[in-house]
C-alpha positions in Angstrom: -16.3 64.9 139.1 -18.3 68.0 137.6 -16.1 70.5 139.5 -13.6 68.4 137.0 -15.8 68.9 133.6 -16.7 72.5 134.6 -12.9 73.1 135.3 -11.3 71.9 131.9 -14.4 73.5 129.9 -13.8 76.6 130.8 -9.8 76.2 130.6 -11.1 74.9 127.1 -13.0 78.5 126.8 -10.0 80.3 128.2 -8.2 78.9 125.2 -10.4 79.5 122.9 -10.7 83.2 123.7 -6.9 83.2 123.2 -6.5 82.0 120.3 -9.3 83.8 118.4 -7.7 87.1 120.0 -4.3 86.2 118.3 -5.7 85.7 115.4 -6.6 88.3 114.9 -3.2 89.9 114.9 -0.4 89.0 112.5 2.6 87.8 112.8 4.9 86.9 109.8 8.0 89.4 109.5 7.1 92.2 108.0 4.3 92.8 110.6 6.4 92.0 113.0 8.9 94.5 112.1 6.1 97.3 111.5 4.9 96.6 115.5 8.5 96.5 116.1 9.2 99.6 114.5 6.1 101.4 116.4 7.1 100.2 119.1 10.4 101.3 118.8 9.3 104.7 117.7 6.3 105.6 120.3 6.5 108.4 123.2 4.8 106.5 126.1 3.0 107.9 128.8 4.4 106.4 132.1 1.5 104.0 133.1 -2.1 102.8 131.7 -4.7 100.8 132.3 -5.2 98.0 129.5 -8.1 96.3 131.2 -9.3 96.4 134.3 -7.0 93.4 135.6 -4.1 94.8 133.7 -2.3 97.7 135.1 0.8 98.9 133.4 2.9 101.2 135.6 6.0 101.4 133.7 5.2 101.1 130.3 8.7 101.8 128.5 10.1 98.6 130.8 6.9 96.3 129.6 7.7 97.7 125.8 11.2 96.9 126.4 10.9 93.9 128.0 8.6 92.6 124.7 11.4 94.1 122.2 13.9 92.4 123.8 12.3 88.7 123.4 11.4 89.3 120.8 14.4 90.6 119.0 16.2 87.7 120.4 13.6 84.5 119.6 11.3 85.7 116.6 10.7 83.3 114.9 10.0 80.7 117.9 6.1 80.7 118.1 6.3 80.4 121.6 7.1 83.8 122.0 4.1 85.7 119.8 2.3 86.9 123.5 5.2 89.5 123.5 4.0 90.8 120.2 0.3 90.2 121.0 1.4 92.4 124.1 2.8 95.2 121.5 -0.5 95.1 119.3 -2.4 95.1 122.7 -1.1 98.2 123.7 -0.9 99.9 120.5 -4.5 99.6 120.3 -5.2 101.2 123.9 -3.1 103.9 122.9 -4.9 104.1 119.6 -8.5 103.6 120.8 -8.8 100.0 119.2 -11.4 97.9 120.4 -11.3 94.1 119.3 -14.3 92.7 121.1 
């Protein structure tokens, strides 16, 4: 029973933490198409290290893979982590910190 509580508050926090990190970043059109266009733009280096439990070792295939959904669902909300995953790593390569 408090394995239970424990578990769905901090599946609660997990969320939380998710959302205030999207909010952070925007994501009507015209931002879109900015991240989009740096994206699009961008000499990447092969691999990097976003955190230390993400590990990117191709990065043009991740950059690709997030232009390709979405070029073909933007609008559709459910698919703003591939553009949270554009902003991510345009602020690794930038030196952004959004603690």
């Amino acid at each position: 029973m408090f394995g239970e509580k424990r578990l769905s508050f901090a599946f609660f926090l997990s969320l939380q933490e998710k959302s205030t990190v999207m909010a952070t970043y925007q994501y009507d059109e015209e931002s879109v198409k900015a991240i989009v266009e740096w994206a699009t733009h961008t000499d990447f280096p092969q691999s990097l290290v976003l955190t230390e439990s993400e590990h990117i070792i191709d990065v043009a295939r991740y950059v690709r893979a997030s232009l390709y959904d979405i070029e073909n669902h933007y609008p559709d909300a459910f698919y703003h982590p591939a553009i949270t995953r554009l902003y991510r790593l345009k602020d690794a390569l930038e030196g952004v910190n959004r603690d």
